[in-house]
C-alpha positions in Angstrom: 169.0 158.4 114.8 166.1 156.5 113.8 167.3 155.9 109.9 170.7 154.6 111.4 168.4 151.9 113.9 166.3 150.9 110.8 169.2 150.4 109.0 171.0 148.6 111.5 168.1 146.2 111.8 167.3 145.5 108.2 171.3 144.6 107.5 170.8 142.0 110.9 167.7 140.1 109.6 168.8 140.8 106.1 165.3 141.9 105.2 165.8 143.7 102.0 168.1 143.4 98.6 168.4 145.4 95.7 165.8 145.7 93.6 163.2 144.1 96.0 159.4 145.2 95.6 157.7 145.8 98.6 154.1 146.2 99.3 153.5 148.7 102.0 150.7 148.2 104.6 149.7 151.8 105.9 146.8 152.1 108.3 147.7 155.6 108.5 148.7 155.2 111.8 152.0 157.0 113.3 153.9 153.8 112.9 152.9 152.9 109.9 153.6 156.3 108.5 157.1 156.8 109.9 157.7 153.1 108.2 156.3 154.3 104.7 158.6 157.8 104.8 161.6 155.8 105.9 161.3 153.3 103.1 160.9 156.2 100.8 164.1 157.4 102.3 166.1 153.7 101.7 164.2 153.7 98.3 167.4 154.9 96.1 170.2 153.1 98.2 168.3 149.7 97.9 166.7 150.6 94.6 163.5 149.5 95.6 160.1 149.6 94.1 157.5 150.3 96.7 153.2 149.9 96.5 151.6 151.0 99.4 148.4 148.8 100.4 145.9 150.4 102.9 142.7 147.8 104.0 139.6 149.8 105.6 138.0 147.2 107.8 134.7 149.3 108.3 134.6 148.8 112.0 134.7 152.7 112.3 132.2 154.4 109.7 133.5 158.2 108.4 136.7 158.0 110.7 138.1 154.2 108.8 137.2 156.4 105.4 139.2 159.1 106.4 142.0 157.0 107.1 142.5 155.7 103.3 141.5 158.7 102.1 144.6 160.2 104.4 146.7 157.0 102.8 145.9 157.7 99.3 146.9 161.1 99.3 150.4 160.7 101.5 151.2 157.9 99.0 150.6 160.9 96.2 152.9 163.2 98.0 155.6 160.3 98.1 155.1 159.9 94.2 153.6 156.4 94.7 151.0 154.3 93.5 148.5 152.6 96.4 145.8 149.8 96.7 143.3 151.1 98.7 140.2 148.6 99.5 137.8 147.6 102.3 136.4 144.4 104.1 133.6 143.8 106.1 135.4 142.5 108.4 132.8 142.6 111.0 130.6 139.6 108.9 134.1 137.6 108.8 134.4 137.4 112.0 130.9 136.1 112.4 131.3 134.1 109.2 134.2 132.0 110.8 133.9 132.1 114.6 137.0 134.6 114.9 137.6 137.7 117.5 137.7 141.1 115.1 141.6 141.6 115.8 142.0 137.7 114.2 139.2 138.3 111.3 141.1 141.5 110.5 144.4 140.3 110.5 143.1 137.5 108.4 141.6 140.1 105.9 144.5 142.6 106.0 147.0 139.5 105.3 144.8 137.8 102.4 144.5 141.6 101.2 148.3 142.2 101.2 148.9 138.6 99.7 146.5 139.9 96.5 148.4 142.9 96.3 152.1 141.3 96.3 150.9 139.2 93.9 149.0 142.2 91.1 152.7 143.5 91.6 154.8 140.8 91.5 156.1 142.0 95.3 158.4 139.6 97.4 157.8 141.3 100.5 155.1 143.1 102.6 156.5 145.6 105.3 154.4 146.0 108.0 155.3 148.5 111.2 155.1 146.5 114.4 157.7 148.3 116.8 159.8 147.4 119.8 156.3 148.9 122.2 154.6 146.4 119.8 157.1 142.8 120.3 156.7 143.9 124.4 152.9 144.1 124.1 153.3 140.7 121.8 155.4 138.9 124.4 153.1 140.1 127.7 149.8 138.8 125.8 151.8 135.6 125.2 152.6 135.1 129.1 148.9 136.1 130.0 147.5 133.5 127.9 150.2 130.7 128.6 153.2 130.0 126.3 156.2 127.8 125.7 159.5 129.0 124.8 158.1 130.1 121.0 155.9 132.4 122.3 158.4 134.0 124.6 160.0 134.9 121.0 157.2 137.3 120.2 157.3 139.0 116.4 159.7 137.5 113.8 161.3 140.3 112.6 161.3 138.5 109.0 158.9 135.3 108.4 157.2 133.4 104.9 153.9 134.2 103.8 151.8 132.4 104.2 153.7 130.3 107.0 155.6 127.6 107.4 156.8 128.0 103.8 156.0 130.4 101.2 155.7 129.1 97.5 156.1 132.1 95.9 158.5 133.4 97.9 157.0 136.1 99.7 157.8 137.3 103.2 156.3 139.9 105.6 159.6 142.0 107.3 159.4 144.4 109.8 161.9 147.1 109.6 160.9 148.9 112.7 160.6 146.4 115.2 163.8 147.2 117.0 162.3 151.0 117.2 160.3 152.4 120.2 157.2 154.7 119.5 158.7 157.5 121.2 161.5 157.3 118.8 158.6 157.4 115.8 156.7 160.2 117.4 159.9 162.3 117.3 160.9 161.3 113.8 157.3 162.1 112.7 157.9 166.0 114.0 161.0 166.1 112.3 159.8 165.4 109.1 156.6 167.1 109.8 154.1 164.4 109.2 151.4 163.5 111.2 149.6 160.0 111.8 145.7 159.6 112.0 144.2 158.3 115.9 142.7 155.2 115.6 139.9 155.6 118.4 139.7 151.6 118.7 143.4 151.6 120.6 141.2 153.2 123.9 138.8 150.4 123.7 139.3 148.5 127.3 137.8 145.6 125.7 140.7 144.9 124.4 143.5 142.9 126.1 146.2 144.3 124.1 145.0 147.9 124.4 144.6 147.1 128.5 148.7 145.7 128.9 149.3 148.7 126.4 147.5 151.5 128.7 148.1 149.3 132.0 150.1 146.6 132.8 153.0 148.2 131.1 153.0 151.5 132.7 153.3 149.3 136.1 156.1 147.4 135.2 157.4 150.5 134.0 157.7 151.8 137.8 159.6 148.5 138.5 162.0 148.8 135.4 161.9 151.8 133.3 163.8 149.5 130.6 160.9 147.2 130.6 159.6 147.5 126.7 163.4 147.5 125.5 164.6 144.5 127.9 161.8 142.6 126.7 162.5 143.2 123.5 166.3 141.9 123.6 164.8 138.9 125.5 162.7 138.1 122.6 165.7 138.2 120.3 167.9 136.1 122.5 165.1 133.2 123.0 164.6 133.6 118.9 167.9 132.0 118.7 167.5 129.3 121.5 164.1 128.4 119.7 165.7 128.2 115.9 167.9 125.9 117.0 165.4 124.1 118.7 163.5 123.9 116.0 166.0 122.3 113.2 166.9 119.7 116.2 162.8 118.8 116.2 162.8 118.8 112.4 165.5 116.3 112.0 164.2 114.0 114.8 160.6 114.3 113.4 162.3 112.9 109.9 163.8 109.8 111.4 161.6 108.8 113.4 158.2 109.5 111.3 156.4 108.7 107.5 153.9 111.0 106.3 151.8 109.1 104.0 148.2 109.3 102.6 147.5 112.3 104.8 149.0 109.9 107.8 151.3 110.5 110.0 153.0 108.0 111.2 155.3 107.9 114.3 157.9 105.2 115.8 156.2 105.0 119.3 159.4 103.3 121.2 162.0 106.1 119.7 159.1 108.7 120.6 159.6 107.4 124.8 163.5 107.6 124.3 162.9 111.4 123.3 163.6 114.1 126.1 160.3 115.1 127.3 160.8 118.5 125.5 161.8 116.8 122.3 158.8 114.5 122.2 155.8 117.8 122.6 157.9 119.3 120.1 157.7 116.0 117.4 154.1 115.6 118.4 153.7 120.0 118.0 155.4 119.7 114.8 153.2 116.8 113.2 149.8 117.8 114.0 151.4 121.8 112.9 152.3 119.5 109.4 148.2 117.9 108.6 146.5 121.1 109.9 148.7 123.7 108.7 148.9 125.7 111.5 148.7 124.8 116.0 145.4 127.3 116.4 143.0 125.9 119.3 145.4 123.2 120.1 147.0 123.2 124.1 149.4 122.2 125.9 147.1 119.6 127.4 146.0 118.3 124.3 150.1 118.0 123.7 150.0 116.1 127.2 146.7 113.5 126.1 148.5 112.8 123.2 151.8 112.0 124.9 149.9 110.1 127.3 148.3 108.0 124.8 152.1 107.3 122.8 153.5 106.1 126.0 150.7 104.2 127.0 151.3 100.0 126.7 147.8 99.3 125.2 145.8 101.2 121.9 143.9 104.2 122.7 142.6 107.6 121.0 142.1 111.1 121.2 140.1 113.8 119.3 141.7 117.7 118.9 140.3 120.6 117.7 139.4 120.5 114.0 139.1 117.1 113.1 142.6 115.9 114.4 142.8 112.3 115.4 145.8 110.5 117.6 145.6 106.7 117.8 148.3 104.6 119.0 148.0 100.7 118.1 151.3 98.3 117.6 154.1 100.4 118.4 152.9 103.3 116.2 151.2 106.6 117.0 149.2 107.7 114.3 147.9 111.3 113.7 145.0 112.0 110.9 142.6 114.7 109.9 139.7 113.0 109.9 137.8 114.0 106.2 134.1 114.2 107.2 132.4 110.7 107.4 134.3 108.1 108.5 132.6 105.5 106.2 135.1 103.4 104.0 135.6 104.4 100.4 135.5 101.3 98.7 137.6 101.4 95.2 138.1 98.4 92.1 140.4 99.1 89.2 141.3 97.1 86.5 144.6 95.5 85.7 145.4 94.7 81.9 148.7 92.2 81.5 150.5 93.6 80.2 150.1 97.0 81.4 149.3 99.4 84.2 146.9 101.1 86.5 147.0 104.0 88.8 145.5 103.4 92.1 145.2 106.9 93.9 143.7 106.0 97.2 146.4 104.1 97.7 149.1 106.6 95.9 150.6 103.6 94.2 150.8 103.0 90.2 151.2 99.1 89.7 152.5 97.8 86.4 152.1 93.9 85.0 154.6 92.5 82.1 155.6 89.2 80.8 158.9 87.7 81.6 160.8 84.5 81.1 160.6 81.7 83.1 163.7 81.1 85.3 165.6 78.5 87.1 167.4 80.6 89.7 165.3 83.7 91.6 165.7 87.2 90.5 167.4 89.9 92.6 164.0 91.3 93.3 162.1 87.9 94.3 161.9 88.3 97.7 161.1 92.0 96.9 157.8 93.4 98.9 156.9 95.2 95.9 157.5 92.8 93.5 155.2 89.7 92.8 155.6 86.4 90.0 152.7 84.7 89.1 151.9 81.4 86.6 150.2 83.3 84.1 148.6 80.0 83.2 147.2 79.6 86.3 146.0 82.9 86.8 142.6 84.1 85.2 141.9 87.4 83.4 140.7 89.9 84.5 143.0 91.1 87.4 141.6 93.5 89.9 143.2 96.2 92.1 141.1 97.0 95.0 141.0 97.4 99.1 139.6 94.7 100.8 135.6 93.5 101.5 133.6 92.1 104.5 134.9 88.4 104.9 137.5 88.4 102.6 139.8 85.5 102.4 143.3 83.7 101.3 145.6 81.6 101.1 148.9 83.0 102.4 151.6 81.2 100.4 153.7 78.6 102.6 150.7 78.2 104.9 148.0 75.1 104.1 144.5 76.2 104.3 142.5 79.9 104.1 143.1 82.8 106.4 140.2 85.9 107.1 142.3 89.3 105.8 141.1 90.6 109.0 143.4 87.7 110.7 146.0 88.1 108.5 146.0 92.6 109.2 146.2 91.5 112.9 148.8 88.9 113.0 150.7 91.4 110.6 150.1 94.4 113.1 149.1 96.5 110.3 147.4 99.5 112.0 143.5 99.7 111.6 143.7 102.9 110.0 145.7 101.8 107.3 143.5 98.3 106.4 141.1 99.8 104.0 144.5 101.6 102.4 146.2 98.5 101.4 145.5 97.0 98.0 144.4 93.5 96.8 145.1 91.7 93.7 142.4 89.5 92.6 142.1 86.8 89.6 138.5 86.6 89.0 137.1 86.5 92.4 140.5 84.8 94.0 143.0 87.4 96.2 146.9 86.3 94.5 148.3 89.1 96.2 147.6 91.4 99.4 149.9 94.1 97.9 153.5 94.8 99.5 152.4 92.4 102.2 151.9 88.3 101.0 151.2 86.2 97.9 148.9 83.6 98.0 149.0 79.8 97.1 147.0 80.7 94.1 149.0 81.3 91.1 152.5 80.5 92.6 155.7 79.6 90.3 156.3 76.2 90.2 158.7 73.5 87.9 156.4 73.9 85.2 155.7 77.5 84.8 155.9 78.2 81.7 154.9 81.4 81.4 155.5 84.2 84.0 153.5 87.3 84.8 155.6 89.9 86.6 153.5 92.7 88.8 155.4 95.6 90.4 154.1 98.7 92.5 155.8 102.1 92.7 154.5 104.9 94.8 153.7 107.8 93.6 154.2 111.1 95.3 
């Protein structure tokens, strides 16, 4: 029995708890409907609150308007309230460059996301079935996948992904149900869904591997939609664990900081080949929010570039950079013009000053002079000065054309430039790192070197401590 299957796959993915509130997306559809009457049905013994949402995306004139006419008035004869809206969905696509099936899932999503949040909802039901995961995993193996394709529809997943803030997730209740199974339900409890004409469109991929490619594997395996299915759920597990395995390696072997990421080249080599697409998946999936547009040879170029002996660089799809200089591969979304943003701030001593290009806050105080060097001398973060020999005011900013300094312990001047290079500092991150100036004089090149000017000495009689903390 189809009530007994739904429940079954609810208690697996644990996809609803007492007292949930749950937004119901209802194209009108027989899926969607079956879904809607079966949650009414589970709506006591979970003691749920349900809101069904129905998007028209005005794609199909008086036929789209009879569908959420149709939704309004089923959610009447289930005694509950509905959200009932359209989108042009037509001009989004346009607008944005998508395909209509990705501008309307798009809308429909953002729509749902509204709707969740006028009802304070943590979850959105949608009706995807068992027909739908082997559709899902058939498109995926068309198009070219790895193993997370191969696991189709999540049965339960955060919205928006990776993580949802407010704690929101879409579930999927019916997705270990075939459509036969909802067409027979739907005569039982004498309800009818509306046709959506578009589903015969051969434009379509999905609709051709629905109306096609299926039906032919069918005469091979008769199973084929359900054994596809199971597959799906099997490689889910394989790829979960996968995934915590990437996460951790990512962590230990990478620093995310100032939109940069930042990964340990050599430890990227020692990776299995598998493990190394996966970190390099995972950090560009981290800056860009999402892996949309970008391929498995675009994976490969990048790979190529971390393993290679000397610098190089390569440009993804939407503004993604890869550069590998020193032992580092560096990944960055490029922000529009690559032009430096030159910054100055202030110092007062004693006191502090916020530097946000460089996500630091740097703090000056007075301190004693001393004979023996505090615990925190040799501290990167920590600089003492002569305040005496010093001059007022101090500056905080990133460096300028021909700037120079003298590096303490070392007699004469040295170009920053020199002093980045000899220092391997990455030439993405030179215009991040900070100077301290006295008057027109660089004391300090920030977490990096002090300079002969303004040095302790016998005679100090006055000390000026500086310290940096980074903000998050």
């Amino acid at each position: 029995m189809i009530l007994a299957k739904v429940r079954k796959t609810i208690s697996k993915y644990k996809m609803l708890a007492s007292e949930d509130r749950v937004v119901v997306g209802v194209s009108g559809g027989p899926d969607s409907v079956a879904m809607l009457s079966l949650l009414v049905t589970l709506k006591e013994e979970f003691s749920l609150y349900l809101h069904v949402a129905h998007l028209n995306h005005t794609l199909r004139g008086k036929e789209a308007d009879e569908d959420a006419l149709y939704v309004d008035e089923l959610s009447k004869s289930f005694g509950l309230s509905a959200s009932v809206s359209k989108r042009d969905v037509s001009a989004l696509a346009k607008k944005y460059g998508l395909s209509l099936q990705e501008a309307g899932r798009q809308a429909r999503y953002e729509f749902f996301q509204a709707v969740s949040h006028k009802i304070k909802a943590n979850k959105i039901a949608v009706a995807q079935t068992m027909n739908d995961q082997a559709e899902t995993m058939l498109l995926w193996i068309l198009r070219g996948c790895g193993l997370k394709g191969l696991t189709g529809i999540p049965a339960v997943r955060p919205y928006p992904e990776p993580v949802s803030e407010d704690g929101l997730f879409v579930i999927r209740p019916l997705l270990e149900v075939s459509r036969y199974e909802v067409m027979n339900y739907l005569q039982d409890v004498h309800l009818k869904g509306r046709f959506d004409s578009s589903n015969k469109k051969s434009a379509y991929l999905r609709n051709k591997v629905r109306s096609k490619l299926i039906p032919l594997l069918a005469t091979y395996n008769p199973h084929i939609e359900l054994n596809l299915s199971r597959m799906a759920a099997v490689l889910k597990e394989d790829e979960d664990y996968l995934t915590s395995v990437t996460d951790e390696t990512f962590s230990s072997l990478s620093e995310v900081k100032n939109g940069r990421i930042m990964i340990d080249a050599g430890k990227l080599r020692e990776l299995h080949p598998a493990l190394q697409r996966r970190v390099l998946r995972k950090a560009i999936a981290v800056l860009k929010g999402d892996l949309r547009k970008v391929s498995n040879e675009h994976i490969d170029e990048m790979l190529h570039i971390a393993m290679a002996d000397s610098p190089g660089e390569i440009c993804l799809p939407h503004c993604i950079i890869g550069r590998q200089a020193y032992g580092k591969l560096i990944i960055l979304k490029e922000q529009g013009s690559t032009k430096k943003n030159e910054y100055a701030y202030s110092l007062p001593a004693p006191g502090e000053v916020k530097i946000n290009e460089a996500k630091m806050r740097i703090k000056s105080s007075f301190v004693s002079p001393f004979q023996e060097k505090p615990e925190d001398f040799e501290s990167r973060r920590v600089a003492y000065f002569d305040y005496a020999r010093v001059h007022l005011p101090l500056t905080v900013r990133n460096r300028r054309q021909g700037d120079i300094f003298c590096p303490l312990g070392i007699k004469g001047k040295k170009k920053i430039k020199d002093f980045f290079i000899d220092r391997k500092i990455p030439l993405l991150e030179r215009e991040q790192v900070p100077l301290l100036l006295s008057g027109s004089e660089i004391i300090w090149v920030i977490n990096q070197q002090q300079s002969e000017i303004g040095k302790i000495t016998g005679k100090t009689k006055k000390v000026l401590r500086i310290e940096v903390d980074y903000l998050p």
